[in-house]
N, C-alpha and C positions, 0 to 999 in steps of 0.2 A: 630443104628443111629450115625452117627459120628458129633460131634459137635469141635468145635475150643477151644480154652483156650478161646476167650476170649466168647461166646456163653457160657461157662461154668459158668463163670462168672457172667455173667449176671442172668443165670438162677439160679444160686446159690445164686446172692441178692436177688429174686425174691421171693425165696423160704420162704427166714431169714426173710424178710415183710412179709410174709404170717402167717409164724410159730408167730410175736410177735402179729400179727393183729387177727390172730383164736386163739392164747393160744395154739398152734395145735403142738405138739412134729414131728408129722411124717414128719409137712415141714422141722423144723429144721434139723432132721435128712435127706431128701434127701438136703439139701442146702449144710450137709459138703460130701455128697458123693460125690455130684456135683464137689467141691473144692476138696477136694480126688483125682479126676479121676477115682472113681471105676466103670469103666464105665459096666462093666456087669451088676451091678444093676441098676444104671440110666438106662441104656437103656432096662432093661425088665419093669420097673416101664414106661419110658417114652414110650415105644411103647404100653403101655397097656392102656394109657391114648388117646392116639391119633388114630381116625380113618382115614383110608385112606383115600386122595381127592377124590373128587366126578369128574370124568374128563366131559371135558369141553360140549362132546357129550352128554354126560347120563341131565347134567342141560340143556340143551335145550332142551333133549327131551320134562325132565318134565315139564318144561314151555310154552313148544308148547303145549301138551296135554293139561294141567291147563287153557292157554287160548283160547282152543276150548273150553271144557266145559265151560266157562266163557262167552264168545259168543252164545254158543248152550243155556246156561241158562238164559241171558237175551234174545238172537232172543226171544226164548220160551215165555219170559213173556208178548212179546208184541205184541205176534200174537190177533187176533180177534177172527180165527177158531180154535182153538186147537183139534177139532177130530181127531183121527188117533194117537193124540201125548198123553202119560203122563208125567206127573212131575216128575214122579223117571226117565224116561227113560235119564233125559238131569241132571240130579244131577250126579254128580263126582262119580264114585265107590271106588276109592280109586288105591293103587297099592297093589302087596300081601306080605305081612310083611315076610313071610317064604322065597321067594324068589326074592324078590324084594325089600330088605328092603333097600337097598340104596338108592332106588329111593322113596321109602315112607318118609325115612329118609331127606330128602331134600324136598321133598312138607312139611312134618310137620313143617320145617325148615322156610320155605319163610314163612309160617302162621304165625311165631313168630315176622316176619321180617312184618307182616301188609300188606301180599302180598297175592293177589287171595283168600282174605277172603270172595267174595262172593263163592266163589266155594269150599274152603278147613274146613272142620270138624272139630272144637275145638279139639272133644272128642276122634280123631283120624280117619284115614285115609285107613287102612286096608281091602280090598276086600277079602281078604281068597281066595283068587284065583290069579293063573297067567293074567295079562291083559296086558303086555307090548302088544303083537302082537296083540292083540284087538285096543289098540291105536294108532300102525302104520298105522292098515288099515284105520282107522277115519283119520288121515292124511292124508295117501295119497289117498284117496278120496276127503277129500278138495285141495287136491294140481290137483286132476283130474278135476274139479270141476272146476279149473281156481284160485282157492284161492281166494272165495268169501270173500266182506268184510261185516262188521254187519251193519246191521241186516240181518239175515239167513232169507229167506223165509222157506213159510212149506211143501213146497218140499226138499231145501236144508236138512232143521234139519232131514227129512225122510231120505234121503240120507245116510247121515254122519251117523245117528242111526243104518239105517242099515246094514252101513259098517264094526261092529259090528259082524255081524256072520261071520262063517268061509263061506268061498266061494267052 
């Protein structure tokens, strides 16, 4: 990570308030590495702390998906007939933590932020299974669909549910 003098700077008073604010030695001490320039350390300490952005395609995915479930669980609530349909079937699965954890990473995230909390799981968001391409096809069957808007009839929720398996 290459930083400027004066970006050092800063992150090096940053540090010195942290270190007298926690009583915390390890701030102080990166605050003078910082001031130093030993930048081989800062920078394995600073990139260990930073994860990569989330680019800008992967956050829409999740927030397209997030808010079809959001739509598919309220359509859901306020059908009159629900035969044919359950309640787990329109609840969130989650993304799958092993490989998809960036995008799990970012729905847990919005949750914090008070977002799509009818649909996203305090206790965590984890499918144990790959479902990105589960989630395309639910999209682009509402995008086949015409891109209904809410309320889903209990054909559309059929639909979209079923769009679901592999074809």
């Amino acid at each position: 990570m290459e930083l400027t003098d004066a970006e050092r700077l800063i992150l090096s008073n940053q540090y010195q308030i942290l270190a007298k604010l926690d009583n915390d030695e390890h701030y102080a001490l990166m605050a003078e590495t910082l001031r130093r320039g030993y930048k081989w350390l800062y920078d394995e300490y600073l990139e260990q702390s930073l994860w990569p952005n989330v680019d800008d395609d992967k956050a829409e995915f999740v927030v397209d998906v997030l808010d079809l479930y959001s739509t598919l669980k309220a359509s859901y609530s306020e059908l009159e007939d629900k035969s044919g349909i359950e309640a787990r079937e329109v609840k969130f699965p989650g993304f799958d933590g092993n490989n998809e954890g960036d995008l799990m990473g970012f729905a847990n995230f919005l949750l914090k932020h008070g977002r799509f909390d009818d649909v996203l799981n305090k206790g965590g968001n984890n499918s144990h299974m790959p479902t990105v391409e589960i989630y395309r096809r639910m999209l682009q069957a509402w995008r086949d669909m015409g891109e209904p808007a809410y309320p889903y009839s209990k054909e559309q929720i059929r639909q979209l549910l079923d769009a679901r398996k592999y074809r």
